[in-house]
C-alpha positions as CSV (number, residue, x, y, z in Angstrom):
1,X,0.0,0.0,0.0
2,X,1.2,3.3,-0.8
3,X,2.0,5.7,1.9
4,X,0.1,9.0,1.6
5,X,3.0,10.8,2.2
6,X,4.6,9.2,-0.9
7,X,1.6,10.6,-3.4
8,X,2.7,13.9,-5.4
9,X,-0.2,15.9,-6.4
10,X,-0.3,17.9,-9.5
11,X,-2.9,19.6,-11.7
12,X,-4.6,17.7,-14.3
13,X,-3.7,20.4,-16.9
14,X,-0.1,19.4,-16.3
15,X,-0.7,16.0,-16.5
16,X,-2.7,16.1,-19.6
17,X,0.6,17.8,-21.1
18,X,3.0,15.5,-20.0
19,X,0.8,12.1,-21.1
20,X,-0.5,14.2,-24.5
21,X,-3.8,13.4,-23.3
22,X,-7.1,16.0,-23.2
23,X,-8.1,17.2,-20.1
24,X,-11.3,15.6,-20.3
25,X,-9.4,12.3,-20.8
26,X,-7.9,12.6,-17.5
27,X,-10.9,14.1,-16.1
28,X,-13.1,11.1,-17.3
29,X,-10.0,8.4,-16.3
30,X,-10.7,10.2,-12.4
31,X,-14.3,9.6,-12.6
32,X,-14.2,6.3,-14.0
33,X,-11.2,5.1,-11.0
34,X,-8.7,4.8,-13.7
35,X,-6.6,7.9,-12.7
36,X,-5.9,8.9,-8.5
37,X,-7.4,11.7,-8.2
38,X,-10.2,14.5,-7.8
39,X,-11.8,17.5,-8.0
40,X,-10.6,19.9,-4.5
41,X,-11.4,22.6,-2.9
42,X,-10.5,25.1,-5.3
43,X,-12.7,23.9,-8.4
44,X,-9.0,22.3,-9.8
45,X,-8.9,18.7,-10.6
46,X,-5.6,17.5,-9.3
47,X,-3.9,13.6,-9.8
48,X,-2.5,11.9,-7.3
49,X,0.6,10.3,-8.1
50,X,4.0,8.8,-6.7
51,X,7.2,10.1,-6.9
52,X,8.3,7.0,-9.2
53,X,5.1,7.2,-11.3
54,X,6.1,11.1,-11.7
55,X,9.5,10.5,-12.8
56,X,9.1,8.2,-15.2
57,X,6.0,10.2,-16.9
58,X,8.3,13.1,-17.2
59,X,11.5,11.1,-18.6
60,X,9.6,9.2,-20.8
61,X,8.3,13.1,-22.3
62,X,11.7,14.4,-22.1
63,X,13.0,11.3,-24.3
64,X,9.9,11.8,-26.8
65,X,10.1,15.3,-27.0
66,X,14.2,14.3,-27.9
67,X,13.0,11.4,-30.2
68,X,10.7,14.7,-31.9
69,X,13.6,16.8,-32.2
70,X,16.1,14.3,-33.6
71,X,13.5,13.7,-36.5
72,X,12.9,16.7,-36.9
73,X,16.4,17.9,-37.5
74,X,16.9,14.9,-39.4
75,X,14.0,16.1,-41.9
76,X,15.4,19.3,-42.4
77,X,18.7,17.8,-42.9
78,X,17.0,15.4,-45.6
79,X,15.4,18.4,-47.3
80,X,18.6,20.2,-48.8
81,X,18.1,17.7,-51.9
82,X,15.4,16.6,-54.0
83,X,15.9,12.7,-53.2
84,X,16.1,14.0,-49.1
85,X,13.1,16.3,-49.6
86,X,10.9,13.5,-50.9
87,X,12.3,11.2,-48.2
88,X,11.4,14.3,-45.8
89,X,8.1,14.6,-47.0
90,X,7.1,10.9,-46.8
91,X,8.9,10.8,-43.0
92,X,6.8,14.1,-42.3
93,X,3.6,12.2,-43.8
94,X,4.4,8.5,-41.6
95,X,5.0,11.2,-38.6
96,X,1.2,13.0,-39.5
97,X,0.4,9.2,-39.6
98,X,1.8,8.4,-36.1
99,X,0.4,11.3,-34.8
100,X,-2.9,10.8,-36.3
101,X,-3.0,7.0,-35.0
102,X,-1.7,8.5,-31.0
103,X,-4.6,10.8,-31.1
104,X,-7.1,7.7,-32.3
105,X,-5.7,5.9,-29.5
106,X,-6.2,8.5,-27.1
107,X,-9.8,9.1,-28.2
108,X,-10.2,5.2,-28.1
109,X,-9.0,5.5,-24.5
110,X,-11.2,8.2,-23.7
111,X,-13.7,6.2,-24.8
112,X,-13.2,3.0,-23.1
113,X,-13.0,5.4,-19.5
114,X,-16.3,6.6,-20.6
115,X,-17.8,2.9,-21.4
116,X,-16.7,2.6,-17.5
117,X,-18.4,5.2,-16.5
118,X,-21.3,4.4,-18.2
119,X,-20.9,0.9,-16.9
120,X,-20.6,2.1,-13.4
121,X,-23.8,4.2,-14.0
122,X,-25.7,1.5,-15.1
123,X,-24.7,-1.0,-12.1
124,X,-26.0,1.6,-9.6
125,X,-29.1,2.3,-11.8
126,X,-29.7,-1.7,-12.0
127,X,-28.8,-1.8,-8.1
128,X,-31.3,1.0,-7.3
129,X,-34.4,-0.4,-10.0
130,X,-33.6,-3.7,-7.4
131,X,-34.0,-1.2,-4.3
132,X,-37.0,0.2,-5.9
133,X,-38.5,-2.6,-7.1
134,X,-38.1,-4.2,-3.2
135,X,-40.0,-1.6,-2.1
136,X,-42.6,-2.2,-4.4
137,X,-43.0,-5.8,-3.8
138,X,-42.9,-4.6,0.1
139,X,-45.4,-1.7,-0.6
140,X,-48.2,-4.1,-2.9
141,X,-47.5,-6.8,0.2
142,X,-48.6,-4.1,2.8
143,X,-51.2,-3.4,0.7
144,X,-52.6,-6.5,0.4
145,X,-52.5,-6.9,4.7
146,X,-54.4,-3.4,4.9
147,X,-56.7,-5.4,2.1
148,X,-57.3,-8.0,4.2
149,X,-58.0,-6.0,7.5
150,X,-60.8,-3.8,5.5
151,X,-62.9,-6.8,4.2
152,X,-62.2,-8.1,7.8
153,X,-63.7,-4.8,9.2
154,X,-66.2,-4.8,6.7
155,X,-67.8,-8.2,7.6
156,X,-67.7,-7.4,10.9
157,X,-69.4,-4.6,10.4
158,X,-71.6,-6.3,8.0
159,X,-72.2,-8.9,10.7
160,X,-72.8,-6.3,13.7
161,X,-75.4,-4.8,10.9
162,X,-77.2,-7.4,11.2
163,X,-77.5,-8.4,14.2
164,X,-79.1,-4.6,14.7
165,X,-82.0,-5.4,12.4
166,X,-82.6,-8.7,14.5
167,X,-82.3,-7.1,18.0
168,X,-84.7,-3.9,16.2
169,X,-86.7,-6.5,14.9
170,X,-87.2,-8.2,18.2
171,X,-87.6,-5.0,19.8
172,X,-90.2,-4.0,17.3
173,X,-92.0,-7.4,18.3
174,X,-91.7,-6.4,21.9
175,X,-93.0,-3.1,21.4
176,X,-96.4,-4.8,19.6
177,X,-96.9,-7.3,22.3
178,X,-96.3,-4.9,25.3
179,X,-99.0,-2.7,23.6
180,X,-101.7,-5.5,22.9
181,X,-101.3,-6.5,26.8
182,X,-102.1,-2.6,27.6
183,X,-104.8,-2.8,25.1
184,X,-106.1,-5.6,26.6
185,X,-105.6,-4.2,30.6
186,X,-107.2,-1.1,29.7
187,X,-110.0,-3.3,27.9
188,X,-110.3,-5.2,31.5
189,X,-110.9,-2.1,33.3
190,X,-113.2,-0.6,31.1
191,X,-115.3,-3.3,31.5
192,X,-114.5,-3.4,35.6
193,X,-115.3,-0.3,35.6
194,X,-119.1,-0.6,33.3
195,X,-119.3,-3.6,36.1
196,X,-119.1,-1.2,38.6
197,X,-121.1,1.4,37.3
198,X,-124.0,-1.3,36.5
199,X,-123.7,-2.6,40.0
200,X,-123.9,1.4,41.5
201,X,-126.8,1.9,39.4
202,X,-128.8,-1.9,41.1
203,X,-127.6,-0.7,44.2
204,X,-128.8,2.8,44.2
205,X,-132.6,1.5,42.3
206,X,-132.9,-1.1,45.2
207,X,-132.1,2.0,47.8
208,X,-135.1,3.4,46.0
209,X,-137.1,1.0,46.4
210,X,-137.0,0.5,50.4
């Protein structure tokens, strides 16, 4: 494991120069975990590096930039004749071609960082559809229990229902029979009380009479 104390940090700029990459390569290689690294602070994107790693970027520049030099001088050299130019002008065209194929491979590159991003983006969409669709099955499952309790409640209520007609049913019968006995009571004393009457009347006739 490396030592923090061992990481060199330098700006992505400068490390986009020194690996002839774009910045958004080396932005998109921090994102994707390719590249140590991050956006700080101070809105810079920095890379995190060792001190070997950073040596050996910058030599291998310095001995490209020499290699670049050496053909170039060479070119020029080649150009003082007419056999040397056209020798210079096909070396200038294979180092066009060179060129041409380093940037291809760089945009490759940048491509293949983004396909990880892209990748990474889809593994957390797919994790969270999963999340989501838990809490789905977990939501319709809660549902379906607060379903249940409802038609439980609602035959019980159903139920209670009617046993209310019955008892206001009964009570209705109750009412009809308590009021037929006081029919017939008062009935009873109507005619107790034409008895009496009719008995008064006898008695009072025969008080007459004597």
């Amino acid at each position: 494991m490396v030592d923090d104390k061992d990481i060199v940090k330098i700006k992505a700029s400068e490390y986009a120069l020194l690996t002839d990459l774009s910045l958004n390569t080396v932005k998109n290689r921090i994102r994707a975990g390719v590249l140590r690294g991050g956006k700080e602070e101070d809105g810079i994107w920095y890379v995190y590096l060792t001190q070997d790693e950073l040596e050996h970027i910058r030599s291998f520049k310095e001995r490209q930039e020499e290699k670049n030099k050496s053909l170039q001088s060479n070119l020029e050299g080649l150009k003082s004749s007419l056999e040397g130019s056209l020798i210079a002008t096909y070396m200038s065209a294979l180092m066009q071609k060179e060129q041409q194929k380093e940037q291809l491979l760089h945009e490759l590159s940048s491509l293949y960082t983004l396909l990880a991003i892209r990748e990474k983006e889809m593994e957390f969409l797919t994790r969270e559809l999963e999340r989501v669709k838990e809490k789905c099955v977990e939501k319709e499952a809660e549902n379906q229990r607060l379903r249940e309790i409802i038609q439980e409640k609602d035959n019980t209520i159903k139920k209670l229902q009617e046993e209310l007609r019955e008892k206001e049913h009964l009570l209705s019968q109750k009412e009809l029979e308590i009021q037929r006995v006081v029919l017939d009571k008062d009935r009873e004393i109507l005619n107790k009380e034409m008895e009496l009457s009719t008995l008064r009347m006898e008695l009072e006739k025969k008080k007459k009479k004597e």
